[in-house]
C-alpha positions in Angstrom: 8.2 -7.0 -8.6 11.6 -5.7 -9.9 11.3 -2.6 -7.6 10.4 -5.0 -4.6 13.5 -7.0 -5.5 15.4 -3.9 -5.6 14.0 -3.1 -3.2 14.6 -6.0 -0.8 18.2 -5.9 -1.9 19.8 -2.4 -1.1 18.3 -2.4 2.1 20.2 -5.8 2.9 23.4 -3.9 1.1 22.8 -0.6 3.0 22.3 -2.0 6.6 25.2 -4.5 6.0 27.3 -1.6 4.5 26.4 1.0 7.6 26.9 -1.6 10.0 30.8 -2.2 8.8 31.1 1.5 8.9 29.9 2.0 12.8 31.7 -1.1 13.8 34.7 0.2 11.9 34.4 3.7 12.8 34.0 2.5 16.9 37.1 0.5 16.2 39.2 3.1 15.4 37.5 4.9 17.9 38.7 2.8 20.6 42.3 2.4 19.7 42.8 6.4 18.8 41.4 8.2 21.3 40.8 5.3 23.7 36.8 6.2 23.8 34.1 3.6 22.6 31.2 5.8 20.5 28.1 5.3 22.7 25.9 5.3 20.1 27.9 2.3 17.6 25.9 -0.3 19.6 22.6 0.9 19.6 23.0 1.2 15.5 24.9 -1.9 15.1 21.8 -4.0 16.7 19.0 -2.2 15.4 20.5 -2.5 11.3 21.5 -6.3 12.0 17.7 -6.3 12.8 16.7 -5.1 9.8 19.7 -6.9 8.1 18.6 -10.4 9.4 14.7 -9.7 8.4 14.9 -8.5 5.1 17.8 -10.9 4.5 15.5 -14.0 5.2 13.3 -12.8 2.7 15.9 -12.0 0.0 17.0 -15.6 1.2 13.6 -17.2 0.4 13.3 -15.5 -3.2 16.6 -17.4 -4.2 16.0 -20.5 -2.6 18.7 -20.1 -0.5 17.2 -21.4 2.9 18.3 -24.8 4.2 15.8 -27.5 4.2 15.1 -31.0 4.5 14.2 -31.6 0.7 15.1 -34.7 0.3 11.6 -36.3 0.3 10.1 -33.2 -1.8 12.9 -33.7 -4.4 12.0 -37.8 -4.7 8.4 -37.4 -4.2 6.3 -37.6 -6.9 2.8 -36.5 -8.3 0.3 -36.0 -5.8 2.8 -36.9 -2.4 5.4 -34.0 -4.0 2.5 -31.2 -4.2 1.1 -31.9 -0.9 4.6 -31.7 0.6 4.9 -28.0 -0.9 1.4 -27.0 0.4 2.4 -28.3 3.4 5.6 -26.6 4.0 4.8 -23.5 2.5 1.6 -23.5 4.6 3.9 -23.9 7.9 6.3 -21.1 6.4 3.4 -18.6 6.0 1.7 -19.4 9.3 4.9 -18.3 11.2 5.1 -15.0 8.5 2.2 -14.6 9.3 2.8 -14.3 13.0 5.6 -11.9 12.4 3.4 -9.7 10.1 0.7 -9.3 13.2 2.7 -9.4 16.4 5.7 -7.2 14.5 3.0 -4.8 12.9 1.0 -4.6 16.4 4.8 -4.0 18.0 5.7 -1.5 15.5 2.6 0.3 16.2 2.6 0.4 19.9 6.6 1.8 19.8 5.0 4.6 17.3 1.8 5.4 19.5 4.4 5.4 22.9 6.8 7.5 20.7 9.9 5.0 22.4 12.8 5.8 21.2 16.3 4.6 20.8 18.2 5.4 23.9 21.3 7.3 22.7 20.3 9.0 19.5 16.7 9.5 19.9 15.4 7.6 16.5 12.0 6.7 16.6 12.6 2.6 17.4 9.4 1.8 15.2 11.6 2.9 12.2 13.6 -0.3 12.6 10.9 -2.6 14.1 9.5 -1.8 10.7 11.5 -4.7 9.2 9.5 -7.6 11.1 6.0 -6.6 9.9 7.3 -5.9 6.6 9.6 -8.9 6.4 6.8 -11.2 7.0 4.5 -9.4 4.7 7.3 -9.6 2.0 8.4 -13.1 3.2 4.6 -14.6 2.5 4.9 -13.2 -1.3 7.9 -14.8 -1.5 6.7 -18.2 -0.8 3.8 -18.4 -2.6 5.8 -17.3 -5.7 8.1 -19.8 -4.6 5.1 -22.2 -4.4 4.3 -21.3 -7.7 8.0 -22.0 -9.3 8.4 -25.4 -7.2 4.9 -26.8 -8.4 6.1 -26.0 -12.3 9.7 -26.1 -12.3 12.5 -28.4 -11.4 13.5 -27.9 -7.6 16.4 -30.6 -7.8 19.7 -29.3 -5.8 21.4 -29.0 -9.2 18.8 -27.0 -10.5 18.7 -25.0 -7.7 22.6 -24.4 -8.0 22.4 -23.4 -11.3 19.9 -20.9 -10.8 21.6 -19.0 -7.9 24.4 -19.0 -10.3 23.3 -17.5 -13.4 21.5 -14.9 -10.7 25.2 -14.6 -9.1 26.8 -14.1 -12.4 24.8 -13.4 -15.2 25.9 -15.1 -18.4 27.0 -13.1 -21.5 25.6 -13.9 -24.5 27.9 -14.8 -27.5 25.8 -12.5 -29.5 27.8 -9.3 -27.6 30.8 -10.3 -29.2 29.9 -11.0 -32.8 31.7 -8.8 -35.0 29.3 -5.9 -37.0 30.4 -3.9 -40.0 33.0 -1.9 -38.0 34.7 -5.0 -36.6 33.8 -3.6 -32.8 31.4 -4.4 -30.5 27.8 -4.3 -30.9 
């Protein structure tokens, strides 16, 4: 899973990072030679696609989404598991729906060969993201399933997890002096 996850994550980086550069590039565009690139928008809103899709599902593997967890957090036992099936049941269903309708989407824009209007890149390259978004999304909750039915999901423990993902923790270990008196 750590080539999913690295996965998952530099295409969030790379769509967020290319869609600063188009906007910033059109910008300057605009101002300097008092012409708007034609093509800036078509990008723009075909990466925040992508950017919003695979976002939601980086969201889901950290726990990031908002919820109403109050009752799953104080319920306990039996009442607290069938609270996770429940939800994650919901969350899958609607996945689910994206994986089918944006699969059977992508596939039509393929078969048609549409493409986008200004540069001419086959749009099923970026409608890409729903299909696989869900796909990826639906691992994502059962594993987070999984964690919530075996590990503390209370909204401290939930903080300190994003943190030590945020900013790893160095271990003392590192700095412990060796024969040399440097570094390890």
């Amino acid at each position: 899973m750590r080539i999913v996850r690295f996965f998952e994550d530099w295409v969030v980086i790379l769509s967020f990072v290319m869609i600063v550069i188009v906007t910033f590039v059109n910008v300057l565009s605009r101002y300097i030679f008092k012409a708007s690139l034609a093509f800036s928008e078509e990008i723009t809103i075909n990466l925040l696609v992508v950017l919003t899709m695979m976002g939601a599902v980086v969201g889901i593997r950290l726990g990031a989404h908002l919820g109403f967890t109050y009752l799953v957090e104080n319920a306990k036992g039996q009442v607290r598991k069938v609270l996770l099936f429940t939800g994650t049941a919901l969350i899958v269903a609607f996945l689910a729906v994206l994986l089918i309708w944006g699969g059977e989407m992508t596939i039509a824009q393929a078969i048609r060969g549409r493409a986008t209007p200004s540069l001419g890149i086959p749009q099923w390259l970026f409608t890409l993201s729903i299909p696989l978004a869900g796909l990826l999304g639906i691992i994502r909750s059962l594993q987070a399933l999984r964690t919530a039915l075996h590990e503390d999901t209370s909204a401290e423990a939930v903080v300190e997890r994003l943190a030590s993902e945020a900013a790893p923790t160095i271990d003392s270990s590192e700095f412990s002096s060796d024969a040399k008196g440097g570094r390890k």
